[in-house]
mmCIF file of the N, C-alpha and C atoms, coordinates in Angstrom:
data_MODEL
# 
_entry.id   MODEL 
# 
loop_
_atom_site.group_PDB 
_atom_site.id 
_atom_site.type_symbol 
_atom_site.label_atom_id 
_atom_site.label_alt_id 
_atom_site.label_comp_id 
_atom_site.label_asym_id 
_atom_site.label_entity_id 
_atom_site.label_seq_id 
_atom_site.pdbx_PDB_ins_code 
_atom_site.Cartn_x 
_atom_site.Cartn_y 
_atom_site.Cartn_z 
_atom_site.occupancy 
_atom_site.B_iso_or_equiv 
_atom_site.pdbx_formal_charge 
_atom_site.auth_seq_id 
_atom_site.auth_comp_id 
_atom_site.auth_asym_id 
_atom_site.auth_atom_id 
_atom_site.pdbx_PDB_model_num 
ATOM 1   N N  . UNK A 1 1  ? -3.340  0.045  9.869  1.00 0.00 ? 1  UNK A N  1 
ATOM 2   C CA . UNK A 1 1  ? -3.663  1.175  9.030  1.00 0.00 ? 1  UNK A CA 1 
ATOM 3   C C  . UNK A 1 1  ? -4.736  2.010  9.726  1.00 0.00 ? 1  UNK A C  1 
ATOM 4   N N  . UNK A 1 2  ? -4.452  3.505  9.502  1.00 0.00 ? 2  UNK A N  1 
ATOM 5   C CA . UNK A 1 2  ? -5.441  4.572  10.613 1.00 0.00 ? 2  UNK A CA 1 
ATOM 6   C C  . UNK A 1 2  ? -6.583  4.416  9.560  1.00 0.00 ? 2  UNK A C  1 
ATOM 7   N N  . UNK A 1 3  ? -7.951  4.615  9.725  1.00 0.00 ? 3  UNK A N  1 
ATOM 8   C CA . UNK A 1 3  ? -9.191  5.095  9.077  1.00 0.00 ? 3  UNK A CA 1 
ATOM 9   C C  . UNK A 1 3  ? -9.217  6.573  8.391  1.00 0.00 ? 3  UNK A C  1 
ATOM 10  N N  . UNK A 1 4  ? -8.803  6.774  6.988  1.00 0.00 ? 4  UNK A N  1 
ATOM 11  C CA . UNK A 1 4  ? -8.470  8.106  6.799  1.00 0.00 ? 4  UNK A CA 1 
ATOM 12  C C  . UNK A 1 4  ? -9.471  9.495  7.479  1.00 0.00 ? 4  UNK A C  1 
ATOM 13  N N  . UNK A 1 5  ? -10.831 8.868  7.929  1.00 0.00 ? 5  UNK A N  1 
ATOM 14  C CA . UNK A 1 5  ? -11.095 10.050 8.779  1.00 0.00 ? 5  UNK A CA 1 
ATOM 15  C C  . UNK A 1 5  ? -10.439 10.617 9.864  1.00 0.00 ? 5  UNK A C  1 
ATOM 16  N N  . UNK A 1 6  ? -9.170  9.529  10.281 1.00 0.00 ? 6  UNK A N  1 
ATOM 17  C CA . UNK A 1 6  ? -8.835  10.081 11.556 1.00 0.00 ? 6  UNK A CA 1 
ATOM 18  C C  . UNK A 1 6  ? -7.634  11.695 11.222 1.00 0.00 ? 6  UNK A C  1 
ATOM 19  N N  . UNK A 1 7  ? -7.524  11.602 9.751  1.00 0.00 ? 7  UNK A N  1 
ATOM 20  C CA . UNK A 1 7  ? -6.292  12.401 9.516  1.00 0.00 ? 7  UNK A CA 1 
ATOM 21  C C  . UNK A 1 7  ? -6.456  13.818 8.967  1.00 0.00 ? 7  UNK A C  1 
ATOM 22  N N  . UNK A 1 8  ? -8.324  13.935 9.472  1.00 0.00 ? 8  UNK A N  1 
ATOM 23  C CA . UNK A 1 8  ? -9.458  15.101 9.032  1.00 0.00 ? 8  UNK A CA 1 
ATOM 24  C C  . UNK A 1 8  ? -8.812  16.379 9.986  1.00 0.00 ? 8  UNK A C  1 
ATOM 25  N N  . UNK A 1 9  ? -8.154  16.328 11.229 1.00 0.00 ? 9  UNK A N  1 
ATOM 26  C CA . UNK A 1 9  ? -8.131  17.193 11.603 1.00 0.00 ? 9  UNK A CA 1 
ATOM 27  C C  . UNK A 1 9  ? -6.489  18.070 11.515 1.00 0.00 ? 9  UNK A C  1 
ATOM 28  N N  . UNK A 1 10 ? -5.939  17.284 11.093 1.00 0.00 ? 10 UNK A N  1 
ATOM 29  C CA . UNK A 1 10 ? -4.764  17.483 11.278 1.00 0.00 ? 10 UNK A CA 1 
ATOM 30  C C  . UNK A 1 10 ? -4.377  18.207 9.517  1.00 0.00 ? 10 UNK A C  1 
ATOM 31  N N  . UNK A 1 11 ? -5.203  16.962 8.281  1.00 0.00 ? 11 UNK A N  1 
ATOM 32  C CA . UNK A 1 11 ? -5.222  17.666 7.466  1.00 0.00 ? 11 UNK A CA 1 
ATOM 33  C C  . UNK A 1 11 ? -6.508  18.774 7.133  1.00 0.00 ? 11 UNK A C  1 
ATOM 34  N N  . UNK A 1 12 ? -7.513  18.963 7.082  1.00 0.00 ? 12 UNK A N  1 
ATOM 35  C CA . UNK A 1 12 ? -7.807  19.834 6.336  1.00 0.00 ? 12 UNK A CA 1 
ATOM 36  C C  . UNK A 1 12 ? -8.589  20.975 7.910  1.00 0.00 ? 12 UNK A C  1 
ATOM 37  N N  . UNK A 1 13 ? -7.900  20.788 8.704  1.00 0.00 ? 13 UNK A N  1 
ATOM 38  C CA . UNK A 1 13 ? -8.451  21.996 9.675  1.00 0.00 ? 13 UNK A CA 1 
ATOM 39  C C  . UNK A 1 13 ? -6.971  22.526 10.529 1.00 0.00 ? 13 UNK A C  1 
ATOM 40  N N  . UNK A 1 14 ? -6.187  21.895 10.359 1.00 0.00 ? 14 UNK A N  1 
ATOM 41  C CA . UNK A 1 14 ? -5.109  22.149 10.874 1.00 0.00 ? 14 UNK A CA 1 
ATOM 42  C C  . UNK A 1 14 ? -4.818  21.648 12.169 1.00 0.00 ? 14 UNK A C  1 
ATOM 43  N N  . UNK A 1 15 ? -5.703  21.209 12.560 1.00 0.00 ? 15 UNK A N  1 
ATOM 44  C CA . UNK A 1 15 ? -5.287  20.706 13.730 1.00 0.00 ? 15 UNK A CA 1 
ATOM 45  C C  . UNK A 1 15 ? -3.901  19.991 14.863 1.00 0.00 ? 15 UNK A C  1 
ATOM 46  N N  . UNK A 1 16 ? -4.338  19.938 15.957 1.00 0.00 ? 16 UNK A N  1 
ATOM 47  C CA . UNK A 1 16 ? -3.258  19.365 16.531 1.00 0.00 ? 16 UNK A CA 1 
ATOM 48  C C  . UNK A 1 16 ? -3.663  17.811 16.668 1.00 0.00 ? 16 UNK A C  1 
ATOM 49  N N  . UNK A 1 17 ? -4.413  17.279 16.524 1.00 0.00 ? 17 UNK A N  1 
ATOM 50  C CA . UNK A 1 17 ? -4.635  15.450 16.992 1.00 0.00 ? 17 UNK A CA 1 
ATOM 51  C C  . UNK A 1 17 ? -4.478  15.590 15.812 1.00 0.00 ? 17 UNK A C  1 
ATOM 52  N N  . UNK A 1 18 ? -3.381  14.214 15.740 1.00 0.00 ? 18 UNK A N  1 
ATOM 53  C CA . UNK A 1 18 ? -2.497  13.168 15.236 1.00 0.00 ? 18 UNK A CA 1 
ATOM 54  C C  . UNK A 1 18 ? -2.708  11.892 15.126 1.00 0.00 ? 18 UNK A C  1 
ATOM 55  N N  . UNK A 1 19 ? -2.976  11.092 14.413 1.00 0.00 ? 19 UNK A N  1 
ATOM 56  C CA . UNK A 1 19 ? -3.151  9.642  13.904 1.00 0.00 ? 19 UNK A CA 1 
ATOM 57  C C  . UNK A 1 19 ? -1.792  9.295  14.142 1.00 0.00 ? 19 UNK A C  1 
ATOM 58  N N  . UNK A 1 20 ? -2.275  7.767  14.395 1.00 0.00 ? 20 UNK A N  1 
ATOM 59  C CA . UNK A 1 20 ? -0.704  6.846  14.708 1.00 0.00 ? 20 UNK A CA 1 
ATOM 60  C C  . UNK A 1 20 ? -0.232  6.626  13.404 1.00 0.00 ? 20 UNK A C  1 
ATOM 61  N N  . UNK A 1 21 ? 1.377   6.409  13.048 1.00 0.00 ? 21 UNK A N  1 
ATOM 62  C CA . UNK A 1 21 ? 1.331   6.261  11.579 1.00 0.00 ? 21 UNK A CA 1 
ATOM 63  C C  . UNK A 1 21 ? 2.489   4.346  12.356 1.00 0.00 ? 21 UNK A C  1 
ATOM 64  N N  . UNK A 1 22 ? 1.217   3.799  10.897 1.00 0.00 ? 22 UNK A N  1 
ATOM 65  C CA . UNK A 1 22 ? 1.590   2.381  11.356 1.00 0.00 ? 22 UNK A CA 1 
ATOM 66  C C  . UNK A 1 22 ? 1.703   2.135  10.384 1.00 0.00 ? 22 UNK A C  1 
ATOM 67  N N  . UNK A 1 23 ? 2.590   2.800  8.859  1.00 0.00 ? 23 UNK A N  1 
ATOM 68  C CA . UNK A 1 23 ? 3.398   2.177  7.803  1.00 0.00 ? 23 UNK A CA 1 
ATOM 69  C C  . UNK A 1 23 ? 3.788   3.189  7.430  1.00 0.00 ? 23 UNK A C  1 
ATOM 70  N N  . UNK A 1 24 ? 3.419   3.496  6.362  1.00 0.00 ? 24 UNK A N  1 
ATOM 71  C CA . UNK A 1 24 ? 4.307   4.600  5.633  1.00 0.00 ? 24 UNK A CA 1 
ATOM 72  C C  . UNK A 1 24 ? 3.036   5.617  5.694  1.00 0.00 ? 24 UNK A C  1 
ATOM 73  N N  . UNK A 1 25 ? 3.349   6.729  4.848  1.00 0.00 ? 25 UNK A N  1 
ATOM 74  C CA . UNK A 1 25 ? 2.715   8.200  4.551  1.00 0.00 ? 25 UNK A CA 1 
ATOM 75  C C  . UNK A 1 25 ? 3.562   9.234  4.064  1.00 0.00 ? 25 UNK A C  1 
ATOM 76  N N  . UNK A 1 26 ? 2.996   9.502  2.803  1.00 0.00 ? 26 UNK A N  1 
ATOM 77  C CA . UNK A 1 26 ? 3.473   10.571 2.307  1.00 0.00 ? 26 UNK A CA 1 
ATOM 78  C C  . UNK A 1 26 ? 2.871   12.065 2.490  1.00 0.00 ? 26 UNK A C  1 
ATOM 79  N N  . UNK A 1 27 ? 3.616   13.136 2.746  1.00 0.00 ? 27 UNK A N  1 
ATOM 80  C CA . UNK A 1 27 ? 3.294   14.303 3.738  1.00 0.00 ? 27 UNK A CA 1 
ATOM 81  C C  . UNK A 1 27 ? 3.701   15.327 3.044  1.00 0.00 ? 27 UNK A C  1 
ATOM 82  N N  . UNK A 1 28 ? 3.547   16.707 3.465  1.00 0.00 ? 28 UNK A N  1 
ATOM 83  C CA . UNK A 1 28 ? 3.924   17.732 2.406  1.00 0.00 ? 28 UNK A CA 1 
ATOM 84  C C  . UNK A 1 28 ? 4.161   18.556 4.066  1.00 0.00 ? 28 UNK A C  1 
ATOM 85  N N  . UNK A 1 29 ? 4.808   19.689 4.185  1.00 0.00 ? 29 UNK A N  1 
ATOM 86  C CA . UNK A 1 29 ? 4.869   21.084 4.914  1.00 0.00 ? 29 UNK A CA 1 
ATOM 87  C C  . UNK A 1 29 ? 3.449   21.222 5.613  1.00 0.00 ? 29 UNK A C  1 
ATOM 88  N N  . UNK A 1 30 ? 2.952   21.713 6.124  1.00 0.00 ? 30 UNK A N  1 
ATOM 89  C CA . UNK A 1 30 ? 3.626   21.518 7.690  1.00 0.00 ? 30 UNK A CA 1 
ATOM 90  C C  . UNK A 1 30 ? 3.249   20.689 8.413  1.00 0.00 ? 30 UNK A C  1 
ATOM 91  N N  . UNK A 1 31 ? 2.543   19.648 8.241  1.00 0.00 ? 31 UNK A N  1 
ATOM 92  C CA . UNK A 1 31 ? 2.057   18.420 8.398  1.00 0.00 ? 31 UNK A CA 1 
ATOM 93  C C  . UNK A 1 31 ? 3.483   17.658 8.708  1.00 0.00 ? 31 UNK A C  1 
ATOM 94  N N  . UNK A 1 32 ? 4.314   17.431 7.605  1.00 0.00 ? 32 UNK A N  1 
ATOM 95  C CA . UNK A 1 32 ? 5.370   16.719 8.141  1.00 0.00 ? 32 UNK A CA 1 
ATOM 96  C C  . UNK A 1 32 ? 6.168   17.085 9.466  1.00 0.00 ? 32 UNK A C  1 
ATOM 97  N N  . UNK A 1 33 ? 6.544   18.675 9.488  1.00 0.00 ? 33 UNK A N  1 
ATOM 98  C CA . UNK A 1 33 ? 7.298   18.807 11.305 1.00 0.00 ? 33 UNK A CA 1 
ATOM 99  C C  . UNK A 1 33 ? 6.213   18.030 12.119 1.00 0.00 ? 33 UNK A C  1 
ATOM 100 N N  . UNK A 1 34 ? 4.739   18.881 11.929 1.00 0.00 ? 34 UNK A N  1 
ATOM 101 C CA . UNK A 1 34 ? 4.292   18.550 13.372 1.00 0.00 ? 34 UNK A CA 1 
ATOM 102 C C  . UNK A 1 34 ? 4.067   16.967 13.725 1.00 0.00 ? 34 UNK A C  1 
ATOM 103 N N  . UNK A 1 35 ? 3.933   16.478 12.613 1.00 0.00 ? 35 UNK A N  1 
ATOM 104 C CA . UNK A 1 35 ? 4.129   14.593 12.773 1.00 0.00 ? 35 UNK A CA 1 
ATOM 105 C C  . UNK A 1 35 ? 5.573   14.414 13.551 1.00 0.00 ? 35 UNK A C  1 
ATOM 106 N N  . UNK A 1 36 ? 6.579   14.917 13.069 1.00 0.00 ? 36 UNK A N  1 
ATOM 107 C CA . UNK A 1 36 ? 7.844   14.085 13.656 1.00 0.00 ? 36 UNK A CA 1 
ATOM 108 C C  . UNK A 1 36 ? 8.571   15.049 14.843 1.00 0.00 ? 36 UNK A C  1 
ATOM 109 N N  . UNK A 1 37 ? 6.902   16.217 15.334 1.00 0.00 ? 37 UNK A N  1 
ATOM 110 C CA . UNK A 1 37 ? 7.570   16.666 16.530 1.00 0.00 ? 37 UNK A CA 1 
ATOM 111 C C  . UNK A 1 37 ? 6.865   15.664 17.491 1.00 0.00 ? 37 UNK A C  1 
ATOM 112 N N  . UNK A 1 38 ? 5.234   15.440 17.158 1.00 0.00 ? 38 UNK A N  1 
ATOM 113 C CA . UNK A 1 38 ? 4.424   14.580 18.001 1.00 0.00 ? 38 UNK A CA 1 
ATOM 114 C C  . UNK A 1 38 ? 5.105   12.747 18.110 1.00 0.00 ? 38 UNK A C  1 
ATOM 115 N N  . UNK A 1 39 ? 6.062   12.457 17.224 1.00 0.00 ? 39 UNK A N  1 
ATOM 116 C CA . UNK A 1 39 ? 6.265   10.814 17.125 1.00 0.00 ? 39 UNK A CA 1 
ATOM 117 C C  . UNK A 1 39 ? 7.673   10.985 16.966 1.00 0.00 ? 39 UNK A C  1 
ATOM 118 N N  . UNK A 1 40 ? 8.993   11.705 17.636 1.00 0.00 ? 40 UNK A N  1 
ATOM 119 C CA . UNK A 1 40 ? 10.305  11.502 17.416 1.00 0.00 ? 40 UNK A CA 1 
ATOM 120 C C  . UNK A 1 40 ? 10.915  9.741  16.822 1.00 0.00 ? 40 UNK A C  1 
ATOM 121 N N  . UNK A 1 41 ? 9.820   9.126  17.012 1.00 0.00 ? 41 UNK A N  1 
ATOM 122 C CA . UNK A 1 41 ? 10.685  7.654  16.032 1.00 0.00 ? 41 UNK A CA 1 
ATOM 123 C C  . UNK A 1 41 ? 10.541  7.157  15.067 1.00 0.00 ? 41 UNK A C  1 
ATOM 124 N N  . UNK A 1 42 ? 9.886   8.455  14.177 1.00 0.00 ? 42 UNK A N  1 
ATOM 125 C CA . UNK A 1 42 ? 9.735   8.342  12.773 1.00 0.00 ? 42 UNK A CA 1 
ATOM 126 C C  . UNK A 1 42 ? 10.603  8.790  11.603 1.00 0.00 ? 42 UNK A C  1 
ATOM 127 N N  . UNK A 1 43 ? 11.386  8.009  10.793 1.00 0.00 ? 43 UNK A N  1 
ATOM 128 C CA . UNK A 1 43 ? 12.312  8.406  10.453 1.00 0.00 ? 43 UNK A CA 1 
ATOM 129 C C  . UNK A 1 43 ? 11.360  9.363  8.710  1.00 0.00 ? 43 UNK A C  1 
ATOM 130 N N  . UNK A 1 44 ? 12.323  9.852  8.480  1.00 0.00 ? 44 UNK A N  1 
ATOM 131 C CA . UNK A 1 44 ? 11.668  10.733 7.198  1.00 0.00 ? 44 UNK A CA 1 
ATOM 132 C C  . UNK A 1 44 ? 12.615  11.107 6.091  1.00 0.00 ? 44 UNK A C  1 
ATOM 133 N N  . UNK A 1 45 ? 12.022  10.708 4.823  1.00 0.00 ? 45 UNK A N  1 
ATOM 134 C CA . UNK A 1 45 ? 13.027  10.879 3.736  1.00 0.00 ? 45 UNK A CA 1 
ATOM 135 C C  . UNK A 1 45 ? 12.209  11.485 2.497  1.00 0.00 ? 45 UNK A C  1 
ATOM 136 N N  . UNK A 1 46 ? 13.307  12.642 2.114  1.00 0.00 ? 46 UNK A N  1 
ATOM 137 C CA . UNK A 1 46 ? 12.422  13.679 1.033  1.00 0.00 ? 46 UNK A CA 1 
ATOM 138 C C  . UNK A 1 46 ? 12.525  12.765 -0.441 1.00 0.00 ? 46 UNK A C  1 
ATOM 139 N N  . UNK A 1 47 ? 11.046  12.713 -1.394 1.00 0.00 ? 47 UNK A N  1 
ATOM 140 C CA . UNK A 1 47 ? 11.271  11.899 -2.480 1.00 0.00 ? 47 UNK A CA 1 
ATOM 141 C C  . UNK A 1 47 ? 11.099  13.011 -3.205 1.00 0.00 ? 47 UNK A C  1 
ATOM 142 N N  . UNK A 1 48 ? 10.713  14.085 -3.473 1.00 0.00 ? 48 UNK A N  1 
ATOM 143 C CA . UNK A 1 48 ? 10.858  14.880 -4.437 1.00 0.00 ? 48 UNK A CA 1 
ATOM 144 C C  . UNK A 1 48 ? 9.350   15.362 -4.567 1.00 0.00 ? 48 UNK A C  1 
ATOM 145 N N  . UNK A 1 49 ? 9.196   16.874 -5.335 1.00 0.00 ? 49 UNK A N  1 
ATOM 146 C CA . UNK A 1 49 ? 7.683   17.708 -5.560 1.00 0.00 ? 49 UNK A CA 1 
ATOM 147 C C  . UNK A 1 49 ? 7.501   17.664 -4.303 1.00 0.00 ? 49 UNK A C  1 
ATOM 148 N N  . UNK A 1 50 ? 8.081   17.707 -3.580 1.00 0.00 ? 50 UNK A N  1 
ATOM 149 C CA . UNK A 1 50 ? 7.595   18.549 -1.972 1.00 0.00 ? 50 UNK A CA 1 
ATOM 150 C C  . UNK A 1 50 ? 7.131   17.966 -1.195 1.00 0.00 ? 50 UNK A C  1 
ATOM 151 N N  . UNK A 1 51 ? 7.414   16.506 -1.411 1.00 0.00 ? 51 UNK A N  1 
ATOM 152 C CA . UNK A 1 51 ? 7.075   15.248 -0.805 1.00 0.00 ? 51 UNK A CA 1 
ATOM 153 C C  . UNK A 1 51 ? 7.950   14.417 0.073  1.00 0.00 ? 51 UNK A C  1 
ATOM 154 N N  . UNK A 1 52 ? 7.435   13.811 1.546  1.00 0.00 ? 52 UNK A N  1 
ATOM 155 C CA . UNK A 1 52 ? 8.529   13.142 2.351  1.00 0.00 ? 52 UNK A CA 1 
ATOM 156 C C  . UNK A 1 52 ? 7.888   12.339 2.521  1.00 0.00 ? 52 UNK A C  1 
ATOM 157 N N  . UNK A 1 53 ? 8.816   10.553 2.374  1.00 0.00 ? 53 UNK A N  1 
ATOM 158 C CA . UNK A 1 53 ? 7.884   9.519  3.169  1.00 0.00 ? 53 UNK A CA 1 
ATOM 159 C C  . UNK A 1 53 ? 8.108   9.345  4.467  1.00 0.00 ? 53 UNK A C  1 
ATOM 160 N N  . UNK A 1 54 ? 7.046   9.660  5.473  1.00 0.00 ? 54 UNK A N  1 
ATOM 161 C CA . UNK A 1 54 ? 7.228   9.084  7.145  1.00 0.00 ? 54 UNK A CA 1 
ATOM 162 C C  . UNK A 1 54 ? 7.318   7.772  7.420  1.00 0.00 ? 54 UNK A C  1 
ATOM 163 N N  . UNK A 1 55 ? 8.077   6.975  8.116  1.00 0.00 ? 55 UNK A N  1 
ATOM 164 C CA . UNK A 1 55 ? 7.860   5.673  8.355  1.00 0.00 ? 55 UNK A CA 1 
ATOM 165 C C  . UNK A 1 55 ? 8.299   5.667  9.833  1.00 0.00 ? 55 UNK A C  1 
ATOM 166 N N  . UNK A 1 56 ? 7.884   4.312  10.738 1.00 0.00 ? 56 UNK A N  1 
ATOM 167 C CA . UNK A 1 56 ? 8.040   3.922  11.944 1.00 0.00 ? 56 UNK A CA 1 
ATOM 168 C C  . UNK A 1 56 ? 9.658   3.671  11.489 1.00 0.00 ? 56 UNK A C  1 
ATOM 169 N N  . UNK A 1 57 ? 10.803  3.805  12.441 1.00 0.00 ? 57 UNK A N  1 
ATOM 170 C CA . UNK A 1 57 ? 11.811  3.704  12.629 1.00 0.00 ? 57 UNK A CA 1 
ATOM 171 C C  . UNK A 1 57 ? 12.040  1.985  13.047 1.00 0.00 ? 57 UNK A C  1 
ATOM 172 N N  . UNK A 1 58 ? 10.760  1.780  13.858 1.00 0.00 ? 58 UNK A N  1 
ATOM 173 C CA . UNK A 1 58 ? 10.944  0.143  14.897 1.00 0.00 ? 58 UNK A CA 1 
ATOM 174 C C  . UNK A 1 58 ? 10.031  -0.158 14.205 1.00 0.00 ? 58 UNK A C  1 
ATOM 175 N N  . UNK A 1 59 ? 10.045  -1.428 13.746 1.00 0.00 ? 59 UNK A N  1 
ATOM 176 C CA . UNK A 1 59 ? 8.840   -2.410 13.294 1.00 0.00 ? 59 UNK A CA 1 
ATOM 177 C C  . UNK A 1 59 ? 7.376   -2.557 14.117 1.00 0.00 ? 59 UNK A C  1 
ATOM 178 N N  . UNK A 1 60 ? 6.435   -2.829 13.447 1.00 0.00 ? 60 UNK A N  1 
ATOM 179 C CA . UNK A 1 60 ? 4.871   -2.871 14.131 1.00 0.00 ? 60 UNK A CA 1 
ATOM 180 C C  . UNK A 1 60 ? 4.846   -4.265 13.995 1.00 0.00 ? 60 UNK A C  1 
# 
């Protein structure tokens, strides 16, 4: 599991550094592309209210 400070830049400044995602995470626009442009082996499924869960594709 990342230290949620690590996910300071990506969420609330926009940034480009990216935290490893080592279970799940739920994501909203535009956070979700740039995650699964930076980690292509994350698979992603929309649950609804504008919400997708990211997960590792390969086991940790």
């Amino acid at each position: 599991m990342s230290d949620p400070d690590d996910w300071d830049s990506a969420v609330l400044y926009g940034g480009e550094r990216l935290p490893d995602i080592r279970d799940r995470v739920l994501v909203r626009e535009p956070l979700k592309e740039k995650l699964l442009r930076s980690s292509p082996e994350l698979t992603s499924r929309e649950i609804g209210a504008g919400l997708s869960l990211l997960s590792s594709a390969r086991p940790l």
